[in-house]
Kinemage of the C-alpha trace (Angstrom):
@kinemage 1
@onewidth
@group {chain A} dominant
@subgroup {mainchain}
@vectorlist {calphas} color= white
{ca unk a 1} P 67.228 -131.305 -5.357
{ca unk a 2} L 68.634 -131.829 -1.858
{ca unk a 3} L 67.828 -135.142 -1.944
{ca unk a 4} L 69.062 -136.251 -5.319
{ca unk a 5} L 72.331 -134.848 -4.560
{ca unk a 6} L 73.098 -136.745 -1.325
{ca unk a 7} L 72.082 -139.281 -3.324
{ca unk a 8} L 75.133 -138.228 -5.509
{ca unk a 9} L 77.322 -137.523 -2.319
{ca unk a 10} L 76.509 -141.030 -1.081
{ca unk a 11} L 77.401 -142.539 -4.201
{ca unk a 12} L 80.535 -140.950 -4.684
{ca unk a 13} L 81.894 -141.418 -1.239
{ca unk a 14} L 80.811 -145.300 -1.614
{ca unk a 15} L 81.879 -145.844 -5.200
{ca unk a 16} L 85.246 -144.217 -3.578
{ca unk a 17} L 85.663 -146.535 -0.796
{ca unk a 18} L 84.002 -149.866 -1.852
{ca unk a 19} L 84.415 -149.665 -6.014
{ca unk a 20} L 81.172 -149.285 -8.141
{ca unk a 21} L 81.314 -152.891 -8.548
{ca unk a 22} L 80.761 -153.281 -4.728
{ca unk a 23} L 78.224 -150.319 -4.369
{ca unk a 24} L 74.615 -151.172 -4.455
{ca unk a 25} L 71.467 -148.873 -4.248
{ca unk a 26} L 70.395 -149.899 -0.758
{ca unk a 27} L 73.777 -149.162 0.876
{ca unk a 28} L 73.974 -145.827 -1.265
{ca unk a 29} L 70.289 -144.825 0.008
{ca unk a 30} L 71.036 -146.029 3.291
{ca unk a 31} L 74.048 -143.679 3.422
{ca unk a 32} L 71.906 -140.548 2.133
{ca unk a 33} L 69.434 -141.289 4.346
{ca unk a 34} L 66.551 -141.875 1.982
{ca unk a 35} L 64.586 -144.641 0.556
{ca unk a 36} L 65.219 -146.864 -1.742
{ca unk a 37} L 61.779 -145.490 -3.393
{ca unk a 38} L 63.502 -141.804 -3.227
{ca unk a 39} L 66.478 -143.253 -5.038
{ca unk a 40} L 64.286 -144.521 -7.861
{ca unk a 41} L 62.678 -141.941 -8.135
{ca unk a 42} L 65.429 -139.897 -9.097
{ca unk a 43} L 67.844 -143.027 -10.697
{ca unk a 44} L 66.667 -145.830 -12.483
{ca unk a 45} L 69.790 -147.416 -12.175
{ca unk a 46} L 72.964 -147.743 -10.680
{ca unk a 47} L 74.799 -146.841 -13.836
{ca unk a 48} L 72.377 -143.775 -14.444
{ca unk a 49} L 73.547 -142.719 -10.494
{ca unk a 50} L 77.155 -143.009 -11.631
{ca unk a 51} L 76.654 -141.237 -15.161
{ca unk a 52} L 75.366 -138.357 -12.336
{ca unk a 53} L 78.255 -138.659 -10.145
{ca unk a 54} L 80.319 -138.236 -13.509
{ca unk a 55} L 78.118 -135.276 -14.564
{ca unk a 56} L 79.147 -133.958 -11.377
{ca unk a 57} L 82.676 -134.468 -10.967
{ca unk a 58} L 83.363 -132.829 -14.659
{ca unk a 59} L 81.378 -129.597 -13.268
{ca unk a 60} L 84.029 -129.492 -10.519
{ca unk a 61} L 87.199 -130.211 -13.112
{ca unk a 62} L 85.403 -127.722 -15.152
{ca unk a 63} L 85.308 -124.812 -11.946
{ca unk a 64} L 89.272 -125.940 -11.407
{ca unk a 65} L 89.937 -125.387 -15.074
{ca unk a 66} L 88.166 -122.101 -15.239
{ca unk a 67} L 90.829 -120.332 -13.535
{ca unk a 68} L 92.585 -117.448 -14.641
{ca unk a 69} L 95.925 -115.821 -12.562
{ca unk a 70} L 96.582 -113.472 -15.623
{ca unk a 71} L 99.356 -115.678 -16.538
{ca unk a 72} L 98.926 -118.540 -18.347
{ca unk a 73} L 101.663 -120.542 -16.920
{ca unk a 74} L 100.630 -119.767 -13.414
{ca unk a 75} L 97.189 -120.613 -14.289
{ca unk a 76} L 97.812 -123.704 -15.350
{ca unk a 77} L 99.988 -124.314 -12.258
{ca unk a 78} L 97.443 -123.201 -9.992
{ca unk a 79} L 94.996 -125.731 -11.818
{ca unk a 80} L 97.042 -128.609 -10.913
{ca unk a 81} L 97.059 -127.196 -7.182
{ca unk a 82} L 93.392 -127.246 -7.178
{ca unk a 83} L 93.117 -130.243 -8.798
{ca unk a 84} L 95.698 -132.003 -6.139
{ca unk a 85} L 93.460 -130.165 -3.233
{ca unk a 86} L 90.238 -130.887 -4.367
{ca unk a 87} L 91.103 -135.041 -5.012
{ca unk a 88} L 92.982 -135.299 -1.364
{ca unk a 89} L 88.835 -133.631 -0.048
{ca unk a 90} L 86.461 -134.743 -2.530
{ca unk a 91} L 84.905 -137.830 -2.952
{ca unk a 92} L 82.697 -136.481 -6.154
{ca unk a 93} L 85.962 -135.579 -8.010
{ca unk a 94} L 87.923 -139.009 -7.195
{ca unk a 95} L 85.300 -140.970 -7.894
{ca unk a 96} L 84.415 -139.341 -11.237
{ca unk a 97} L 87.600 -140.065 -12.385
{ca unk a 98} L 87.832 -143.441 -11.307
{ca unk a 99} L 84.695 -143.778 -13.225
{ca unk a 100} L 86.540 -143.012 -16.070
{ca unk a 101} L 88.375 -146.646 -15.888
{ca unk a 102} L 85.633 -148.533 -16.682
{ca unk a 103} L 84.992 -147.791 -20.368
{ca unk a 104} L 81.565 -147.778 -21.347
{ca unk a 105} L 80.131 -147.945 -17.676
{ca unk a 106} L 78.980 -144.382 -17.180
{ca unk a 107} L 78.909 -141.332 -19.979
{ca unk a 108} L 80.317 -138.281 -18.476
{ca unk a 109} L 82.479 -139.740 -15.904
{ca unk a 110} L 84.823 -141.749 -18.814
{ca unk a 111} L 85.882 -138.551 -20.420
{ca unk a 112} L 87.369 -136.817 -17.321
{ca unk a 113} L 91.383 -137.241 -17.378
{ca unk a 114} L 90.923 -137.185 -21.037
{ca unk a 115} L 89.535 -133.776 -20.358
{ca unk a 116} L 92.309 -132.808 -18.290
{ca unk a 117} L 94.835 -133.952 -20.758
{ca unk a 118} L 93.423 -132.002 -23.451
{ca unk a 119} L 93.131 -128.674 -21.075
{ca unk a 120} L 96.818 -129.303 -20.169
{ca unk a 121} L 98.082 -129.329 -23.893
{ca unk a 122} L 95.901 -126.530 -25.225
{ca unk a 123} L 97.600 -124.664 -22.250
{ca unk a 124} L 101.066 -125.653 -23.018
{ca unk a 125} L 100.327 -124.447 -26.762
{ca unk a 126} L 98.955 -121.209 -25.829
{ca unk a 127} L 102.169 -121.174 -23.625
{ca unk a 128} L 104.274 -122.033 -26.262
{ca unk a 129} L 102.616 -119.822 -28.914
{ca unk a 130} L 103.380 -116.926 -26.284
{ca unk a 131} L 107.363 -117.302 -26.108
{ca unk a 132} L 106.917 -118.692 -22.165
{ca unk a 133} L 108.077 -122.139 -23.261
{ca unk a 134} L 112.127 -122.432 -22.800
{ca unk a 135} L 113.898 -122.705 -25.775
{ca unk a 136} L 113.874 -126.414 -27.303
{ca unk a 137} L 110.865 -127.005 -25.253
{ca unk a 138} L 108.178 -128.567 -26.850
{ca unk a 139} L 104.511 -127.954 -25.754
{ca unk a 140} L 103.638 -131.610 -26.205
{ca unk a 141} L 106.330 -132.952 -24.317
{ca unk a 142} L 105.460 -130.847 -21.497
{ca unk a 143} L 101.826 -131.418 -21.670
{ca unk a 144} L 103.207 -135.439 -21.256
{ca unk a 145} L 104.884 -134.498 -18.256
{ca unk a 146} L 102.470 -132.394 -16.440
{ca unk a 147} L 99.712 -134.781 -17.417
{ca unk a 148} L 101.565 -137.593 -15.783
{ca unk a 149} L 102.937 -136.478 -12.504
{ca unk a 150} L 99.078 -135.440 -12.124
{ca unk a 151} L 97.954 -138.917 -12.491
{ca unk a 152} L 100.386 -140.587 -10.425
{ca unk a 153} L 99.661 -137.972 -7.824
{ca unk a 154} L 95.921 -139.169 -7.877
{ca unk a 155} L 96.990 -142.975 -8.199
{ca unk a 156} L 99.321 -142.875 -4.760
{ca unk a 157} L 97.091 -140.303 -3.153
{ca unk a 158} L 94.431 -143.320 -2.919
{ca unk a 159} L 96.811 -145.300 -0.868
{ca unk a 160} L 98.891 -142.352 0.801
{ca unk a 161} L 97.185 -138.942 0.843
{ca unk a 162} L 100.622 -137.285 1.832
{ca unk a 163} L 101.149 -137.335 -2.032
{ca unk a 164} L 97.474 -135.233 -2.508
{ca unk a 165} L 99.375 -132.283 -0.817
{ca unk a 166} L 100.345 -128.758 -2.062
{ca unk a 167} L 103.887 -130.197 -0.732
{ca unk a 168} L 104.182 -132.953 -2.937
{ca unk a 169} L 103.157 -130.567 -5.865
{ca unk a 170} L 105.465 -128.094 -5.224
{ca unk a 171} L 108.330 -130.121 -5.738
{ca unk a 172} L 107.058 -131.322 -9.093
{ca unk a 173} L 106.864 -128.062 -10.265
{ca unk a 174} L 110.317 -126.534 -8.996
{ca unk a 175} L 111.977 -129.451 -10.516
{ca unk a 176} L 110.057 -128.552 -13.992
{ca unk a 177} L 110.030 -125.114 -13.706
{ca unk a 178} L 113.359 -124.323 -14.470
{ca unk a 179} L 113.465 -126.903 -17.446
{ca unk a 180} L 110.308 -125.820 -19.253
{ca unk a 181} L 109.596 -122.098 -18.651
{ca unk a 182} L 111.662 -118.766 -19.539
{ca unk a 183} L 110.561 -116.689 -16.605
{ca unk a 184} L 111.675 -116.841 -12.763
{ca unk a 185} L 108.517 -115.249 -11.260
{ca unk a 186} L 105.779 -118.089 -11.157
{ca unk a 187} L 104.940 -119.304 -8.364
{ca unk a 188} L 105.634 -123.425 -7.850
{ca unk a 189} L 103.470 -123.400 -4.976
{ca unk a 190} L 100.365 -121.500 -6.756
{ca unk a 191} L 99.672 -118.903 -3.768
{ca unk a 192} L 103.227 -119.719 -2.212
{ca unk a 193} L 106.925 -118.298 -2.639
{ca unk a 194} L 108.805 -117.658 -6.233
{ca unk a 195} L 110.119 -119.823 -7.704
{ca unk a 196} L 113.901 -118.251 -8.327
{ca unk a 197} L 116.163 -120.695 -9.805
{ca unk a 198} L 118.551 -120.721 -12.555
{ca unk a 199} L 118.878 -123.187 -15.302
{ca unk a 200} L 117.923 -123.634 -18.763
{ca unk a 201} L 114.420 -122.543 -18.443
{ca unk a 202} L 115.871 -118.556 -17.841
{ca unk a 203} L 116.726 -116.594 -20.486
């Protein structure tokens, strides 16, 4: 088990950094450490390595999804938090995603930011379906927003990782906050201040 997932870790960090195109096995073994025996044993192929680097990276989006701050809001604010934090330190994560460009290449990995979309608007509806959704506010249009300013925090945090910061989020969401939610107690910074504006989000 150890060794199959450096095997992972190697991969990710290289599919990262060089592009799965530009990956092969030996650098990937030679970067875990192991064989290039070791590596077949475990993967017959590079594609079957990625599919587990996928596998792996939607465990982690599943763990950042799983949240719960007793709000749900706030939990899907502190989602996008974790989500910023964990693609600015984790190599398994971005490259899971990134995966997910190349249709058809691995299984699990193409799925993820579709999976993230589809957590984001079955959030916004249960937000919606709660009254926490300002008035005129549609959870669909939100769910566009959110789902966006996620993505283009990934995309320029691969070429500038002041963008992958709790900063850069932060600013996102007090700029949102007051346009798409009713209440002035969540927290734009997930474990940071309150968010206390006025506007047409506060009834």
């Amino acid at each position: 088990m150890r060794t199959r997932n450096a095997l992972i870790e190697s991969a990710a960090e290289l599919f990262d950094r060089e592009g799965f195109e530009t990956a092969s096995l030996s650098m990937i073994s030679a970067r875990a450490g192991v064989s290039s025996g070791a590596l077949h044993f475990h993967f017959a192929s590079k594609a079957d390595l990625a599919d587990a680097v996928g596998q792996a990276a939607a465990l982690r989006l599943d763990r950042i999804t799983a949240q719960d701050a007793g709000d749900t809001l706030q939990s899907l604010i502190d989602a996008t938090h974790a989500l910023v934090r964990a693609l600015g330190q984790d190599a398994v994560l971005r490259a899971g995603f990134d995966l997910g460009d190349g249709v058809g290449r691995v299984s699990s990995g193409a799925g993820l930011r579709r999976a993230w979309q589809e957590w984001v608007e079955e959030v916004l509806a249960k937000a919606d379906m709660e009254g926490a959704l300002a008035h005129g506010v549609s959870a669909e249009d939100a769910a566009a927003v959110v789902v966006a300013a996620t993505a283009g925090l990934e995309s320029l945090g691969r070429h500038d990782p002041q963008w992958l910061t709790a900063d850069s989020l932060s600013r996102f969401w007090r700029l949102l906050l007051p346009r798409v939610a009713c209440t002035s107690t969540l927290r734009p910074s997930g474990s940071g201040g309150m968010w206390r504006g006025e506007g047409p989000g506060v009834h």
